[in-house]
MOPAC internal coordinates of N, CA, C and O (Angstrom, degrees):
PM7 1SCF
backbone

  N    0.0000 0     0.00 0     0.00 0    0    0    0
  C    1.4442 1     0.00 0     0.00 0    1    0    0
  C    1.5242 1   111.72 1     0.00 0    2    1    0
  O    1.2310 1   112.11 1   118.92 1    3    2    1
  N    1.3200 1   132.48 1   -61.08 1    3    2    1
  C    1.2046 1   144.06 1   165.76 1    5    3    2
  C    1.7498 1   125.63 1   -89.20 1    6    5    3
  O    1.2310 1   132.62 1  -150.74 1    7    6    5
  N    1.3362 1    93.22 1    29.26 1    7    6    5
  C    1.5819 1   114.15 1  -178.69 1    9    7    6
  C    1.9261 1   116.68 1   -61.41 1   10    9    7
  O    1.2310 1   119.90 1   157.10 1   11   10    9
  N    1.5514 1   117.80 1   -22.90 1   11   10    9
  C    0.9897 1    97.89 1   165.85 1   13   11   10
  C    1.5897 1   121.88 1  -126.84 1   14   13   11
  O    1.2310 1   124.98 1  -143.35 1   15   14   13
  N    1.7650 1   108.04 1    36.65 1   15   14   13
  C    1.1924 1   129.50 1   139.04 1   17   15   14
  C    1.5262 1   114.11 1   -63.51 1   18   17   15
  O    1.2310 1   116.08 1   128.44 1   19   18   17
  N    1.3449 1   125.05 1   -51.56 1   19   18   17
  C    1.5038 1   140.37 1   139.53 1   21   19   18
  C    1.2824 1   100.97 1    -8.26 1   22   21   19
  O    1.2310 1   110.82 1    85.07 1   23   22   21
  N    0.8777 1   134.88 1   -94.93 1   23   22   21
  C    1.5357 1   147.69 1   157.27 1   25   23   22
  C    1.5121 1   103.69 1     4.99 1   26   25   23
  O    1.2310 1   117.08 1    78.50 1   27   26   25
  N    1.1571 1   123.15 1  -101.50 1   27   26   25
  C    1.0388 1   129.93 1  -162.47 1   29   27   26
  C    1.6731 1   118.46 1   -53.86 1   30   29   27
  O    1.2310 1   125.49 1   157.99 1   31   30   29
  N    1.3829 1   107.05 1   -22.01 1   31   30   29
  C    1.4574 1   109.40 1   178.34 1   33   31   30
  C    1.1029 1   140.46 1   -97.91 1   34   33   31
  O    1.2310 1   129.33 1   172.50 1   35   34   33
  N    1.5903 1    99.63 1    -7.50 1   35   34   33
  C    1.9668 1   128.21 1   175.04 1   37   35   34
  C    1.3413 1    90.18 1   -54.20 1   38   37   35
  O    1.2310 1   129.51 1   -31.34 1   39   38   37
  N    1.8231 1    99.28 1   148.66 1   39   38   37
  C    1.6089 1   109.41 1   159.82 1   41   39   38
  C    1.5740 1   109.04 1   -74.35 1   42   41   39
  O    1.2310 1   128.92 1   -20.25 1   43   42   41
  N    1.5491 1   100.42 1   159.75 1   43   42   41
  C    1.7053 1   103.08 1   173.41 1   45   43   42
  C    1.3691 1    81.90 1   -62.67 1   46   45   43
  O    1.2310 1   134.40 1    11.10 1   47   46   45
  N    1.6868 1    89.76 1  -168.90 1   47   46   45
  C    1.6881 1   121.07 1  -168.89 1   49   47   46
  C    1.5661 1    89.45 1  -107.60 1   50   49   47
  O    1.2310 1   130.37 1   -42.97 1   51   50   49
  N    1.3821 1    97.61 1   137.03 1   51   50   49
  C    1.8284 1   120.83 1   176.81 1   53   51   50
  C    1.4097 1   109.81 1   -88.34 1   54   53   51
  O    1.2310 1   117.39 1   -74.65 1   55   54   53
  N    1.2759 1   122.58 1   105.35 1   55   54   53
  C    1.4063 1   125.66 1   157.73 1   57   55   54
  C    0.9271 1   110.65 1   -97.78 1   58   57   55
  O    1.2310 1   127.54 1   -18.10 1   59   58   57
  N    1.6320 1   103.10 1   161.90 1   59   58   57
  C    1.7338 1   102.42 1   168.01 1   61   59   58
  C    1.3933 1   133.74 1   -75.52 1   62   61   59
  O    1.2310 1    99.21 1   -15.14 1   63   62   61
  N    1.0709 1   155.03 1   164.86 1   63   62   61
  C    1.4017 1   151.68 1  -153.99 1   65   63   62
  C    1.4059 1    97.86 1   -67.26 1   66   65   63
  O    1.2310 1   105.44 1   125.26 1   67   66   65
  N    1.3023 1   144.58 1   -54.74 1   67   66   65
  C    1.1740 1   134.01 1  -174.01 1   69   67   66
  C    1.5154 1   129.28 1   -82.00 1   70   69   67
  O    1.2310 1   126.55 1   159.23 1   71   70   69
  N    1.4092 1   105.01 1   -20.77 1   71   70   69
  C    1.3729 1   117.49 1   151.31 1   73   71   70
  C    1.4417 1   145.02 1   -60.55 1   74   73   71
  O    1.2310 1   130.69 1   144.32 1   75   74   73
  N    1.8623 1    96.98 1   -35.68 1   75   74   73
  C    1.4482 1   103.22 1   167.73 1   77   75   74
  C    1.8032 1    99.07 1   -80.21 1   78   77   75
  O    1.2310 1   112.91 1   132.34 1   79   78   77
  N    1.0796 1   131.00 1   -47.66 1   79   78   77
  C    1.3312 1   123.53 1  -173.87 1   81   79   78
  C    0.9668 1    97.99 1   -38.21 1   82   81   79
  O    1.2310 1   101.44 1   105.79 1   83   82   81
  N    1.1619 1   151.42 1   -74.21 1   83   82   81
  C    2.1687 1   157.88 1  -172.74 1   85   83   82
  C    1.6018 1    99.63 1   -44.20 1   86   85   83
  O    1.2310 1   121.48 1   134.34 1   87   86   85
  N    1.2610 1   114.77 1   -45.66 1   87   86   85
  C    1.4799 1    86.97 1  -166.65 1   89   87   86
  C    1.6226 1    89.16 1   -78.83 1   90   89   87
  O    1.2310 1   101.60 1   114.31 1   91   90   89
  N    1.3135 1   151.16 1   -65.69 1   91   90   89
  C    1.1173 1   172.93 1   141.17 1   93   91   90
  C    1.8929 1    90.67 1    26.41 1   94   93   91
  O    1.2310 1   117.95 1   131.65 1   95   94   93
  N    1.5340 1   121.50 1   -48.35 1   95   94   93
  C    1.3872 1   118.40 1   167.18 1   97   95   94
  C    1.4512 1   115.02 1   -80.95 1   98   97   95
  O    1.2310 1   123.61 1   173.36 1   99   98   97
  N    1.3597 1   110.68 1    -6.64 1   99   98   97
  C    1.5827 1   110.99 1  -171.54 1  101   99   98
  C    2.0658 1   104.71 1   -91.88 1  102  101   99
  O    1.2310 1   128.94 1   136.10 1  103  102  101
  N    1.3968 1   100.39 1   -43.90 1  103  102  101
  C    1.0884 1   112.92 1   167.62 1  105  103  102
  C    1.4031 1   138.99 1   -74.74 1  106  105  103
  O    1.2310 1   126.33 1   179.93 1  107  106  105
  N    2.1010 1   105.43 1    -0.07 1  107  106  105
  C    1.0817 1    98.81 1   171.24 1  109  107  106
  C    1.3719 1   107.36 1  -100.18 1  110  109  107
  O    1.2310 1   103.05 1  -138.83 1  111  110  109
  N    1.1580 1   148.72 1    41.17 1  111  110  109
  C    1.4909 1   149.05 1   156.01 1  113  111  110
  C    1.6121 1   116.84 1  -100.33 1  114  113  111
  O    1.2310 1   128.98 1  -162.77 1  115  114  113
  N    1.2493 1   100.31 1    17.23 1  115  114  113
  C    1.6080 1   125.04 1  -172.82 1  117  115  114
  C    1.3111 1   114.08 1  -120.37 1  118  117  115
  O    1.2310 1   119.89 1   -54.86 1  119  118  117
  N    1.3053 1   117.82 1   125.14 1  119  118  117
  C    1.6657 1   124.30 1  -172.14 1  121  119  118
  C    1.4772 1   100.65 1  -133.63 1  122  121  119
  O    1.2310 1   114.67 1   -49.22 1  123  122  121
  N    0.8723 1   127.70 1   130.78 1  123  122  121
  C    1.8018 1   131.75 1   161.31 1  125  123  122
  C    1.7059 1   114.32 1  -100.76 1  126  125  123
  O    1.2310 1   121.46 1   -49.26 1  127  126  125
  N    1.3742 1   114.81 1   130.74 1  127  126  125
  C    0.9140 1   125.11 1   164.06 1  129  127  126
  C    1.5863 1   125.22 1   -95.04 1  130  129  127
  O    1.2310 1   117.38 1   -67.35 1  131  130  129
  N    1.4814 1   122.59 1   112.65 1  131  130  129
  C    1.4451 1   120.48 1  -162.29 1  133  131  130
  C    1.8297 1    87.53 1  -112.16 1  134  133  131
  O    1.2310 1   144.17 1    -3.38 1  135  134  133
  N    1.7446 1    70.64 1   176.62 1  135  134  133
  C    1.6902 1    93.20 1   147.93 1  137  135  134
  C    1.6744 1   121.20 1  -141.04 1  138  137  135
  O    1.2310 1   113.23 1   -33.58 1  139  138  137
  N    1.5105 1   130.41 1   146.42 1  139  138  137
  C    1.0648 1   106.70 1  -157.17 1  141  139  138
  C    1.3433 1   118.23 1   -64.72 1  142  141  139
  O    1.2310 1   107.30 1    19.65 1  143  142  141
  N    1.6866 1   141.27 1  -160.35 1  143  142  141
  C    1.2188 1   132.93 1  -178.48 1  145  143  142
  C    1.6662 1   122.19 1    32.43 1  146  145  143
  O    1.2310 1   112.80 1   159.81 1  147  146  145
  N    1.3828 1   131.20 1   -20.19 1  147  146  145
  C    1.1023 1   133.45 1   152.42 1  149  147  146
  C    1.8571 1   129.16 1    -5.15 1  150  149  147
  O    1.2310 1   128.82 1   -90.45 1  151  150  149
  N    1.0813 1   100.61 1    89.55 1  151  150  149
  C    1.8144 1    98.22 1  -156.01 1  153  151  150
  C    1.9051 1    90.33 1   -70.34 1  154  153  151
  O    1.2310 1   111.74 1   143.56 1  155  154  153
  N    1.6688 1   133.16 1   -36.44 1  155  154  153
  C    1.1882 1   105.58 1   158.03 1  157  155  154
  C    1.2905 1   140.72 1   -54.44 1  158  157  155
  O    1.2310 1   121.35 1   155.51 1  159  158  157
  N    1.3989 1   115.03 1   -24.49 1  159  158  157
  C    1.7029 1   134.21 1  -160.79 1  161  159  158
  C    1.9586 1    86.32 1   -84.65 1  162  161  159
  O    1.2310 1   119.54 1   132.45 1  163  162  161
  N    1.0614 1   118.47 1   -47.55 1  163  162  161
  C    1.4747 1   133.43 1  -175.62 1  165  163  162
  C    1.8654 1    94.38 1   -55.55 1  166  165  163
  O    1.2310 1   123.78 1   122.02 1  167  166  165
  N    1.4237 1   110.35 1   -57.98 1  167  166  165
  C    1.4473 1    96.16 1  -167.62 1  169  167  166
  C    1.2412 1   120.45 1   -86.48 1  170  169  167
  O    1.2310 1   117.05 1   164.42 1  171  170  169
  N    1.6777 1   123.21 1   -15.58 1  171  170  169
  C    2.0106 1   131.81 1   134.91 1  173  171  170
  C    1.7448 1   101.70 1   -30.74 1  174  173  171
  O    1.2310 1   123.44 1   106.78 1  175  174  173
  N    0.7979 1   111.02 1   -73.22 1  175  174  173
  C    1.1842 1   128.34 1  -168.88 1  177  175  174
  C    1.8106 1   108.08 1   -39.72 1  178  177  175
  O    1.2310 1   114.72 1    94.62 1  179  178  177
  N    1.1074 1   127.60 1   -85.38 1  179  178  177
  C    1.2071 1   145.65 1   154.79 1  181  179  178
  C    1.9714 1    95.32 1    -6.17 1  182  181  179
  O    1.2310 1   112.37 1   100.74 1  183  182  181
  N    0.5702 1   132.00 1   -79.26 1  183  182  181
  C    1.6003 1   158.17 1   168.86 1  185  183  182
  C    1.6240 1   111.60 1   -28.13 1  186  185  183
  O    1.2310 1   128.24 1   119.48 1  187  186  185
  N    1.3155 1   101.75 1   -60.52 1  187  186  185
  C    1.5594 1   106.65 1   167.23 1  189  187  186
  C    1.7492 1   116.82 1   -65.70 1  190  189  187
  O    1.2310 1   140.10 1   141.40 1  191  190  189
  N    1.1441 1    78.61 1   -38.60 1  191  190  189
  C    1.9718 1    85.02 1   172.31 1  193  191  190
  C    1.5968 1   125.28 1   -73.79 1  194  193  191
  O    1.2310 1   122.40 1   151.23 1  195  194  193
  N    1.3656 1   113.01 1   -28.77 1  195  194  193
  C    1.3272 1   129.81 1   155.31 1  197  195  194
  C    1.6827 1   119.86 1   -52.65 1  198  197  195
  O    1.2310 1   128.43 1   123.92 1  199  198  197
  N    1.4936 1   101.37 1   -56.08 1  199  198  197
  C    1.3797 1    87.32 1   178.79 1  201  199  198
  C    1.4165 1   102.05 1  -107.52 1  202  201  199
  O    1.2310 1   114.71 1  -135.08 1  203  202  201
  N    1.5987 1   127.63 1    44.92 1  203  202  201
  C    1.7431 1   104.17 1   148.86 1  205  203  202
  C    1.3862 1   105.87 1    67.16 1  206  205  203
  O    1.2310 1   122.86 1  -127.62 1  207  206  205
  N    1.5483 1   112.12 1    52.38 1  207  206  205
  C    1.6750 1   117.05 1   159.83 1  209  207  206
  C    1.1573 1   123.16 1  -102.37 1  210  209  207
  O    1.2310 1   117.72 1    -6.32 1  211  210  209
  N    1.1709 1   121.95 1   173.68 1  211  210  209
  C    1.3196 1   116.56 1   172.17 1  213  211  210
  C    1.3751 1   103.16 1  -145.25 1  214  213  211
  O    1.2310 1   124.91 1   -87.93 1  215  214  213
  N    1.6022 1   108.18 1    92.07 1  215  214  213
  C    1.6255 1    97.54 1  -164.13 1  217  215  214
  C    1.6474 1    92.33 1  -122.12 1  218  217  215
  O    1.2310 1   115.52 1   -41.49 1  219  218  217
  N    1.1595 1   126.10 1   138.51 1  219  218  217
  C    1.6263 1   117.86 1   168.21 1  221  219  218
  C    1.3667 1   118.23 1   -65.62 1  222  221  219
  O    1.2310 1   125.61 1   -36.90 1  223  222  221
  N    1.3630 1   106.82 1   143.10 1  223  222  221
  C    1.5671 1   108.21 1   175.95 1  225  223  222
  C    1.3912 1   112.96 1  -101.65 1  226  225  223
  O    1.2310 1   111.05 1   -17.24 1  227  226  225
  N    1.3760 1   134.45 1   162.76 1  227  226  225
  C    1.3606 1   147.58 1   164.77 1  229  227  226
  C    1.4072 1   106.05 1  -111.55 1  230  229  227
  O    1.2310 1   116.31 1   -53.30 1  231  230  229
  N    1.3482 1   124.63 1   126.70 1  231  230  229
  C    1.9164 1   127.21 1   153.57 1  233  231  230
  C    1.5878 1    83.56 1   -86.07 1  234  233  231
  O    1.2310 1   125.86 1   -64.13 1  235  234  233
  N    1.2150 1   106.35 1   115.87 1  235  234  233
  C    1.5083 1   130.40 1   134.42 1  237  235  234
  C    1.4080 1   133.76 1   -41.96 1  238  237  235
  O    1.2310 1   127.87 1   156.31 1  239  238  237
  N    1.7514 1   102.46 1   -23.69 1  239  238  237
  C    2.0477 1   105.98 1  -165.50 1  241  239  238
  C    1.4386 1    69.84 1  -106.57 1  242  241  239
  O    1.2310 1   104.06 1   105.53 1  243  242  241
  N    1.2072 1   146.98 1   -74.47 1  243  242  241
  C    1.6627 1   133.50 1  -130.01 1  245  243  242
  C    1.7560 1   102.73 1   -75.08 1  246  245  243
  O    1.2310 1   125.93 1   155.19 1  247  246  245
  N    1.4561 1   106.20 1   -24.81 1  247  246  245
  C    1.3650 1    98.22 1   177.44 1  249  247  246
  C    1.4367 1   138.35 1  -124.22 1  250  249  247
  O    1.2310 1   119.63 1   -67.98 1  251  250  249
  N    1.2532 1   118.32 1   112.02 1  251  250  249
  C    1.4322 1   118.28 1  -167.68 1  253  251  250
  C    1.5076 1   111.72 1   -67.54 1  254  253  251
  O    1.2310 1   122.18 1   173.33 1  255  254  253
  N    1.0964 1   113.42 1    -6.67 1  255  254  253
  C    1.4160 1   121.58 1   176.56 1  257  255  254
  C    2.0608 1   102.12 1   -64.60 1  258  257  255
  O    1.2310 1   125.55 1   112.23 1  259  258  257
  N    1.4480 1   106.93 1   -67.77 1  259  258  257
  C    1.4640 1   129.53 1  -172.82 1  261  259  258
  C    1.6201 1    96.43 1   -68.55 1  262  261  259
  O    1.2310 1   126.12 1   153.73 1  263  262  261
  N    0.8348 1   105.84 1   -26.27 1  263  262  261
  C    1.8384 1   100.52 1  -165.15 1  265  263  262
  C    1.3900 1   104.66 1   -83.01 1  266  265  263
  O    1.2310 1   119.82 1   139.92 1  267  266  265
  N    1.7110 1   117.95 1   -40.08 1  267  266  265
  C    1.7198 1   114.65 1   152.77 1  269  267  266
  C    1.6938 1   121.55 1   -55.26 1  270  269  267
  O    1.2310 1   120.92 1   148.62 1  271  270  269
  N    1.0574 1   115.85 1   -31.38 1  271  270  269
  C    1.6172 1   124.24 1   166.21 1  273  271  270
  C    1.3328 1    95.88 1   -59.61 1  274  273  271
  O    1.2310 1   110.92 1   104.66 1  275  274  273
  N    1.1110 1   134.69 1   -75.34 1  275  274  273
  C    1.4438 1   131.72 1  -142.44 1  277  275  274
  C    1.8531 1    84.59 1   -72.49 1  278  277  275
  O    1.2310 1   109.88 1   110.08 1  279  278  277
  N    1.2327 1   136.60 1   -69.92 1  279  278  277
  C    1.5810 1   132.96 1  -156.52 1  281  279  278
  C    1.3710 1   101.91 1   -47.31 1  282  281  279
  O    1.2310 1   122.53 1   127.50 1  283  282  281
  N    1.6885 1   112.76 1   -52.50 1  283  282  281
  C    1.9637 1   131.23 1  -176.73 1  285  283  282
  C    1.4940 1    99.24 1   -42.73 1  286  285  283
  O    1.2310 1   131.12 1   113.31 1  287  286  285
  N    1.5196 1    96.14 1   -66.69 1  287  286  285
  C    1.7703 1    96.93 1  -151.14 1  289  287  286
  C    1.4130 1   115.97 1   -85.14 1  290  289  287
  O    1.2310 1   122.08 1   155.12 1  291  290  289
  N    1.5469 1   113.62 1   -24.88 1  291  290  289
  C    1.8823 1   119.92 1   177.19 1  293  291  290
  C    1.2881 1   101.05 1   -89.54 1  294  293  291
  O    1.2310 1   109.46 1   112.81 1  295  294  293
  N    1.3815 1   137.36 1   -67.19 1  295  294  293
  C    1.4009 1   147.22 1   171.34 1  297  295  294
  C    1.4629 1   111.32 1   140.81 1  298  297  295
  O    1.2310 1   123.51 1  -162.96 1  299  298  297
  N    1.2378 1   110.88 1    17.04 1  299  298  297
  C    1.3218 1    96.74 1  -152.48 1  301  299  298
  C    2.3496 1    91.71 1  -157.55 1  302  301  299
  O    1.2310 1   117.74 1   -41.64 1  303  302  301
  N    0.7450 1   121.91 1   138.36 1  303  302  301
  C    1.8518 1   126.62 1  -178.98 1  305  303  302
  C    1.8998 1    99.71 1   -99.59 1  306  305  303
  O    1.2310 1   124.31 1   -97.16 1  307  306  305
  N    1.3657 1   109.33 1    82.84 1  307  306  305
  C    1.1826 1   106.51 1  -167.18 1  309  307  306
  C    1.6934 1   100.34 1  -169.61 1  310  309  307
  O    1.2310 1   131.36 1   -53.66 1  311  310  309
  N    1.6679 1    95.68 1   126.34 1  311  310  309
  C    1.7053 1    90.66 1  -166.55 1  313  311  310
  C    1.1521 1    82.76 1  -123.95 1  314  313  311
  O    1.2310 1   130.09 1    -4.93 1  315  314  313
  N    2.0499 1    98.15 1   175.07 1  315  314  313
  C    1.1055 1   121.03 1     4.80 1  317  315  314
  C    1.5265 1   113.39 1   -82.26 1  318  317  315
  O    1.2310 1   107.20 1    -9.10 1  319  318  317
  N    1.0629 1   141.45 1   170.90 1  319  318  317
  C    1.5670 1   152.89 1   174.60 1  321  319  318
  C    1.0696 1   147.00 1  -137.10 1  322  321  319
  O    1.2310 1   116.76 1  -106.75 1  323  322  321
  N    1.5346 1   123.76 1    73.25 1  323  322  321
  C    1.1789 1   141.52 1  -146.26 1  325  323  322
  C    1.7804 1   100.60 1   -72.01 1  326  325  323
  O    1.2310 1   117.94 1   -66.23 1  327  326  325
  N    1.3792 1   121.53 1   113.77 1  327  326  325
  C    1.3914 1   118.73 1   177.18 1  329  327  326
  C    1.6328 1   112.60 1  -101.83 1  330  329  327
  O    1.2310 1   119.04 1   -77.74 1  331  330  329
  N    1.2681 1   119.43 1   102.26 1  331  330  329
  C    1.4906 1   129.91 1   168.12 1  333  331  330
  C    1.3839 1   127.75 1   -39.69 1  334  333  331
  O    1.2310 1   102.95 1  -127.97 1  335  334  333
  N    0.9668 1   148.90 1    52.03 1  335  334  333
  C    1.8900 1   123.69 1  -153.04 1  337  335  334
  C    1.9903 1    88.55 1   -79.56 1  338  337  335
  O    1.2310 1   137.34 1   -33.93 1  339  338  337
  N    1.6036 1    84.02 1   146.07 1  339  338  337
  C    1.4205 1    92.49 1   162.82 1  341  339  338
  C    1.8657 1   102.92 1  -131.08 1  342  341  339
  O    1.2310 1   117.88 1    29.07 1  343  342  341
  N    1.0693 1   121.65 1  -150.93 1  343  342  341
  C    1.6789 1   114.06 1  -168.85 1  345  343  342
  C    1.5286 1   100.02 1   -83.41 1  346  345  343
  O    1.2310 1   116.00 1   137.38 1  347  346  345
  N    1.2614 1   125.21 1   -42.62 1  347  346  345
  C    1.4688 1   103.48 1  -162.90 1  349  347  346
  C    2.0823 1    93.31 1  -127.17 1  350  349  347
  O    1.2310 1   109.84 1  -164.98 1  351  350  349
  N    1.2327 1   136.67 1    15.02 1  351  350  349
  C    1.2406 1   140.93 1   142.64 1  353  351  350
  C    1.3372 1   121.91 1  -138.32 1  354  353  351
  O    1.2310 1   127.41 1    14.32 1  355  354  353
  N    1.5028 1   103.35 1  -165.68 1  355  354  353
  C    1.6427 1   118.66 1  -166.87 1  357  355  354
  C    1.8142 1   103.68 1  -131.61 1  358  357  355
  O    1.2310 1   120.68 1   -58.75 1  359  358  357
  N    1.4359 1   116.30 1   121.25 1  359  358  357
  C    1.0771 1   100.86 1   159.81 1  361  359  358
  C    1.7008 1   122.05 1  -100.31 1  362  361  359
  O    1.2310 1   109.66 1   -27.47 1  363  362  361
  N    1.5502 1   136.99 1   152.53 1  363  362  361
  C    1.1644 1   126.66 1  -149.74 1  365  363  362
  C    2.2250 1    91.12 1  -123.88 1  366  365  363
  O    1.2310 1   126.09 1   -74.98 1  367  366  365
  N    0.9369 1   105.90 1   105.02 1  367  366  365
  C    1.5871 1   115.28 1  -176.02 1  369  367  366
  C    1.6962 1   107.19 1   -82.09 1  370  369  367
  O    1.2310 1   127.92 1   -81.69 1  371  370  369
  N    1.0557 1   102.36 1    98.31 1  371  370  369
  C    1.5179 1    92.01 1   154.88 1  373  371  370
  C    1.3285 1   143.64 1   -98.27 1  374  373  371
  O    1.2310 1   105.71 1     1.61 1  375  374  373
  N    1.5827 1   144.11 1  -178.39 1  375  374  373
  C    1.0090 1   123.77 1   167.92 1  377  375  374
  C    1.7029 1   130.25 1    79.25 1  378  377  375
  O    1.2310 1   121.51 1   -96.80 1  379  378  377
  N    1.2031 1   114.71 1    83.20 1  379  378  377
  C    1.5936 1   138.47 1  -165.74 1  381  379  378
  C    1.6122 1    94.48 1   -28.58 1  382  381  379
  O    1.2310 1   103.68 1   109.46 1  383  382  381
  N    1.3025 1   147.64 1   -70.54 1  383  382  381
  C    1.2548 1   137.33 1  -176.44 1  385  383  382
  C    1.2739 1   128.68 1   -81.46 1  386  385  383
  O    1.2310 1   120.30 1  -178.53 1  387  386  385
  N    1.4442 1   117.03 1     1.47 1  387  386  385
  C    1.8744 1   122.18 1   161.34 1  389  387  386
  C    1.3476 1    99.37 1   -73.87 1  390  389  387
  O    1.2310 1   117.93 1   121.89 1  391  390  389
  N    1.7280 1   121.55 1   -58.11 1  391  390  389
  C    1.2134 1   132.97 1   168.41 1  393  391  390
  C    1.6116 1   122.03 1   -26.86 1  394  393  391
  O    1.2310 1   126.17 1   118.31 1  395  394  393
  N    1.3632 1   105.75 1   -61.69 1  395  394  393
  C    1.6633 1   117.12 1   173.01 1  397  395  394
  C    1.6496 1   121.19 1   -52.44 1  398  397  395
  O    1.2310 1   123.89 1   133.32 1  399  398  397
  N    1.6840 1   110.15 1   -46.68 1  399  398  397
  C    0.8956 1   152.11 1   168.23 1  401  399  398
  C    1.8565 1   103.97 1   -38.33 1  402  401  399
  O    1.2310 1   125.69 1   119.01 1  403  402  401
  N    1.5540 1   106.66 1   -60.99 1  403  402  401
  C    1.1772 1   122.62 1  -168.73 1  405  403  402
  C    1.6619 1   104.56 1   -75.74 1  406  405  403
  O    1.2310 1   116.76 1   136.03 1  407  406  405
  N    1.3026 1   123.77 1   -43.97 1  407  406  405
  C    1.3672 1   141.76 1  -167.99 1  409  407  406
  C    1.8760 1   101.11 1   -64.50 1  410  409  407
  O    1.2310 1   131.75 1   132.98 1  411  410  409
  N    1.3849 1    94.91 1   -47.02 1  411  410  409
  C    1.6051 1   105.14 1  -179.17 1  413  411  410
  C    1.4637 1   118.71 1   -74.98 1  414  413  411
  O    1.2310 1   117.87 1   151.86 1  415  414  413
  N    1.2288 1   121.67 1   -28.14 1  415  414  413
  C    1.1284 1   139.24 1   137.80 1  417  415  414
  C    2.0204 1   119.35 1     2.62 1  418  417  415
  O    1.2310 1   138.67 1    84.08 1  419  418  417
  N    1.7108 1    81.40 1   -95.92 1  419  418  417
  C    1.4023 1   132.74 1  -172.01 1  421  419  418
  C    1.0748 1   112.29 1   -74.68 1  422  421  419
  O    1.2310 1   111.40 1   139.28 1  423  422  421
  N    1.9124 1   133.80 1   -40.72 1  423  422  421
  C    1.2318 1   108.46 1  -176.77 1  425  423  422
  C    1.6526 1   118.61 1  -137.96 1  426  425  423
  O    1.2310 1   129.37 1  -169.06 1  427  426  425
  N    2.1127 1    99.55 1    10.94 1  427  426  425
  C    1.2749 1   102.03 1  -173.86 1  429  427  426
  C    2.0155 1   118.47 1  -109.90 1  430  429  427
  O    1.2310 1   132.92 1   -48.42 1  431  430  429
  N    1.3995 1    92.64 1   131.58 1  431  430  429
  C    1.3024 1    97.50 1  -178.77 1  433  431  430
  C    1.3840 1   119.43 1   -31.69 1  434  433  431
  O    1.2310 1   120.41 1     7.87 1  435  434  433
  N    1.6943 1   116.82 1  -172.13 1  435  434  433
  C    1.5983 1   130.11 1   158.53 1  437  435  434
  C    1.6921 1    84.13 1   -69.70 1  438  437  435
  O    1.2310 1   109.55 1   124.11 1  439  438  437
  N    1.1798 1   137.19 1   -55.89 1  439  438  437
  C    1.3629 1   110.74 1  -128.42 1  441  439  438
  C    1.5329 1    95.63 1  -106.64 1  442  441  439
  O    1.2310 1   116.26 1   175.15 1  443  442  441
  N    1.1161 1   124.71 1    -4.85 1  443  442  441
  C    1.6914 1   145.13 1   145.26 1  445  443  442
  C    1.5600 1   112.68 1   -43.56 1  446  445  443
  O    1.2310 1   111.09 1   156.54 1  447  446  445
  N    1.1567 1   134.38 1   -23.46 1  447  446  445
  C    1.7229 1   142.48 1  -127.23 1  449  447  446
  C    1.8907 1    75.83 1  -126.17 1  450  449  447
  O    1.2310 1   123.33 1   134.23 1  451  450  449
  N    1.1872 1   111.22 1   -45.77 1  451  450  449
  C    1.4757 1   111.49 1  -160.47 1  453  451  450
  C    1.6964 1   109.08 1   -57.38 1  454  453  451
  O    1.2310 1   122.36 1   140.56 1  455  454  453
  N    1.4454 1   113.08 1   -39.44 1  455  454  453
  C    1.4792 1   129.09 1   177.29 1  457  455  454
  C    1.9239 1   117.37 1   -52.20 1  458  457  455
  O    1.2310 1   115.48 1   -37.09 1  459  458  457
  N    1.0701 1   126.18 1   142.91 1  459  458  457
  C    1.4356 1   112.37 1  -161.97 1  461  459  458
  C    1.7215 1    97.27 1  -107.18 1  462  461  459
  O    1.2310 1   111.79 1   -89.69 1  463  462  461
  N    0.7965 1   133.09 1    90.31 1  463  462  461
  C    1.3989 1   162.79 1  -146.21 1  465  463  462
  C    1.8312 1    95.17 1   -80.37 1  466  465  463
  O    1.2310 1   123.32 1   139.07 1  467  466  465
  N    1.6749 1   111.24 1   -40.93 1  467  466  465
  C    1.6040 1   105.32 1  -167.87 1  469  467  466
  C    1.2909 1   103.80 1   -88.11 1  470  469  467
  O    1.2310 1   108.84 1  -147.70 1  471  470  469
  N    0.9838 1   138.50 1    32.30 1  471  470  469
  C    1.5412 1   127.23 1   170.63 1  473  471  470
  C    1.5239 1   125.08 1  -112.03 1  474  473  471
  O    1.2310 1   120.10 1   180.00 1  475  474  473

């Protein structure tokens, strides 16, 4: 019933000091573009905090700066928007559970995997 109150109140995930440092460099080539109140950006969100990211966010509405990033580089003014950089491009993520999908992927344990992440 109150399953993604759950959500919001789980501890992140405990790595060890040298482990979170790695993901912590792995996750900083990662930017999300939200919008505020955003009930998808809210459940990205939830997710990154679960597993102990440290990814920068963009508001898209307060800034016309990020909000030309997000239309330029994804194609599209529509969050949330997970932006990839790799060395010589950008991949542009859309969509609250490709995003989750991608995050779980990339930075969540076996025993991380067990937690039900879509609710």
């Amino acid at each position: 019933m109150f399953h993604w109150l759950s959500g919001l109140l789980s501890k992140p995930v405990k790595r060890s000091p040298t482990r979170q440092h790695q993901v912590d460099l792995e996750s900083g080539r990662l930017t999300l573009y939200i919008f505020p109140f955003c009930p998808y950006c809210v459940k990205v969100n939830r997710i990154i905090r679960k597993l102990n990211l440290k990814i920068e966010q963009r508001d898209a509405v307060s800034s016309t700066t990020y909000a030309d990033e997000l239309r330029q580089g994804g194609g599209k003014m529509q969050t949330p928007c997970l932006k990839i950089q790799h060395q010589d491009k950008a991949d542009w993520l859309y969509e609250s559970d490709d995003i989750i999908l991608y995050l779980r992927q990339h930075f969540a344990t076996a025993e991380d995997l067990t937690e039900d992440y879509h609710s």
